[in-house]
C-alpha positions, 0 to 999 in steps of 0.5 A: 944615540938618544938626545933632547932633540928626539924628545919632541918624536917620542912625545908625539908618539906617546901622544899618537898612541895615547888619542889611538887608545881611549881609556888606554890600560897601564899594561898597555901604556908600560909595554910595546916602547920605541925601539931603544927606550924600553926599560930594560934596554935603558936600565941595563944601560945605567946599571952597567955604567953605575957599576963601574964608575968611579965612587962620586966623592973619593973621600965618602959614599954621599947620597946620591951614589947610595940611591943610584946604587939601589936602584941598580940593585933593584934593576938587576933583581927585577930584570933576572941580572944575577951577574949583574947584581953579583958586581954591584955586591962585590963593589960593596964589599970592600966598604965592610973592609978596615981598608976603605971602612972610612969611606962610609961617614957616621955623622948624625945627619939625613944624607949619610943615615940613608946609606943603610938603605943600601946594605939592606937591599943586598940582605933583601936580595942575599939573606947574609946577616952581615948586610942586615947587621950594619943597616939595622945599626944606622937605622936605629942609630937615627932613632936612638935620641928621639925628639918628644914628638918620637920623631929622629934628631935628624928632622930638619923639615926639608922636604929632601928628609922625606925620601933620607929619612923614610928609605933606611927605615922602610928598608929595615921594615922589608928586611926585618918585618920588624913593625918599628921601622915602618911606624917610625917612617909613617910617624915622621913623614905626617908633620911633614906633610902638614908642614910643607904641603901648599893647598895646590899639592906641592911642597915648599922646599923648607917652610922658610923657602916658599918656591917648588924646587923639582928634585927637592919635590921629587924626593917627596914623591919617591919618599911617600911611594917607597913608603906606601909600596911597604906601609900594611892597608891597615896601617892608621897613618896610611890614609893621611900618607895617601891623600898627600900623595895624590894630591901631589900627583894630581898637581904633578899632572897639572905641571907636566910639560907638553914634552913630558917634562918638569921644570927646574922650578915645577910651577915655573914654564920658563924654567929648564926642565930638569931630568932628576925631578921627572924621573922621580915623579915618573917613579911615583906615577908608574908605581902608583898606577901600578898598585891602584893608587892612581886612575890608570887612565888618567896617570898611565898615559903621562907616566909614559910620556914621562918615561919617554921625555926622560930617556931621550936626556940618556946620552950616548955614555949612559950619562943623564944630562940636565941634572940640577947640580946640587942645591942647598935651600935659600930664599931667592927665586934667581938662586933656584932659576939659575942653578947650573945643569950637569952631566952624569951626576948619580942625583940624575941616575938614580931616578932612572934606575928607580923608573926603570925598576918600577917599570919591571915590578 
């Protein structure tokens, strides 16, 4: 089995790799992986197991559990899975039941608007109309009482509102082409970048709590590059998107751990290092260097190292350990430094299938 304590051989791999291959590739740096933590071994993995856990919370379909669902659904599509992404559909199903209709909460708020994401990808992926009809409704219910700036009555100037909000909106836009859905995400991430963004590139978790929170950070690099991989060249907020992406980046790349992790606090070397973070930005960077946006020389190397890092916290169960347990903002440095690691938590799976997913694209 693969545990922390493989981290330090795979890391010295990386790193032997890496000095072996100046100036290496992204086709290199994203190929020929250590037996047993390539992307589709360690996606297959998670997918599987996702497929037949239980639902997180028994009494709703809360957000973490969306976005490892998405991301199992992409996994299984780009890894040519169809028996795969045939049960995570038929997992589905039965929420468009009166039976367990319940389980999918209305609520006008950021953590249960992003459920529309999810029947969007299955519309992508099945052309049903029954999919696209019920995401199309949660994402113009989010915009259907704007604010007078246009953004949603859901902006409540967390960063985690910059991956909730922007994912059921860039879905609708990949489902419909309908232009809307990708203005109103490129509208509502810019107040965001100017709001939270520090002049080193990281984001405070909300303007009223100035620490660099890593999964909190890496809901906004998933956010931004979900929204980039959609957002037209031309598109008039894209330059401004793009800048505070590779500002961030840039910053990320400085933080990185010597073992190719980030920590819990990002800016914190005392602080643990914290698996839902890393592989949000490892999604980032890998997507990034993917599509031009970063150097491939500089981002490919750290993208791999990252991946690497991440995959040795994947247990023997396909469970991510030293996932930070959920966290609301407060303005206390100990509260963020003393936050409790959990096992198999879906805010640590998620990442993973979405790395996993950018690593096949």
């Amino acid at each position: 089995m693969y545990c922390r304590a493989l981290i330090p051989l795979l890391a010295a791999g990386t790193m032997i790799l890496a000095a072996a291959r100046p100036g290496v590739a992204q086709q290199t740096d994203f190929a020929n992986w250590p037996e047993r933590t390539s992307p589709a071994e360690i996606g297959k993995r998670v997918a599987e197991h996702f497929v037949v856990a239980p639902h997180q919370d028994p009494r709703r379909i809360i957000y973490p559990e969306v976005c490892a669902w998405y991301g199992a659904l992409t996994f299984a599509q780009l890894s040519g899975d169809k028996d795969l992404s045939t049960r995570l559909i038929k997992r589905f199903d039965p929420l468009m039941t009166p039976a367990e209709s319940a389980l999918i909460v209305t609520d006008r708020h950021v953590d249960f608007s992003v459920f529309g994401a999810l029947p969007l990808e299955i519309h992508i992926e099945t052309k049903e109309g029954k999919y696209l009809d019920m995401g199309k409704a949660i994402a113009d219910r989010q915009w259907s009482d704007p604010t007078p700036d246009g953004l949603t009555s859901e902006t409540r100037f967390w960063i985690d509102d910059m991956y909730m909000i922007t994912a059921v909106q860039v879905q609708a836009y990949r489902a419909t082409g309908d232009a809307k859905y990708i203005d109103r995400a490129a509208l509502e991430m810019t107040p965001y970048l100017d709001k939270l963004q520090q002049p080193n590139g990281l984001f405070y978790h909300a303007p009223d709590v100035p620490f660099y929170w890593g999964r909190g950070n890496g809901w906004v690099a998933a956010g931004m590059t979900e929204l980039l991989r959609s957002l037209p060249r031309d598109h008039p907020r894209r330059a401004r998107i793009l800048e505070g992406y590779r500002k961030m980046m840039k910053s990320l790349l400085e933080f990185q751990g010597k073992d190719g992790m980030w920590r819990q606090l990002i800016d914190h070397p005392e602080a643990w290092p914290e698996t839902s973070g890393t592989g949000m930005f490892t999604f980032a960077m890998v997507t990034g260097v993917k599509n031009g946006w970063l150097d491939a020389k500089t981002y490919g190397p750290a993208a791999r190292q990252a991946w690497l890092a991440l995959v040795g916290y994947v247990d023997q169960h396909a469970d991510v350990t030293s996932v930070c347990a959920g966290t609301n903002k407060l303005n206390d440095l100990a509260y963020y430094l003393a936050r409790p690691r959990v096992t198999g938590d879906f805010h640590g799976q998620a990442p993973v299938l979405w790395s996993a997913s950018a690593l096949l694209r």
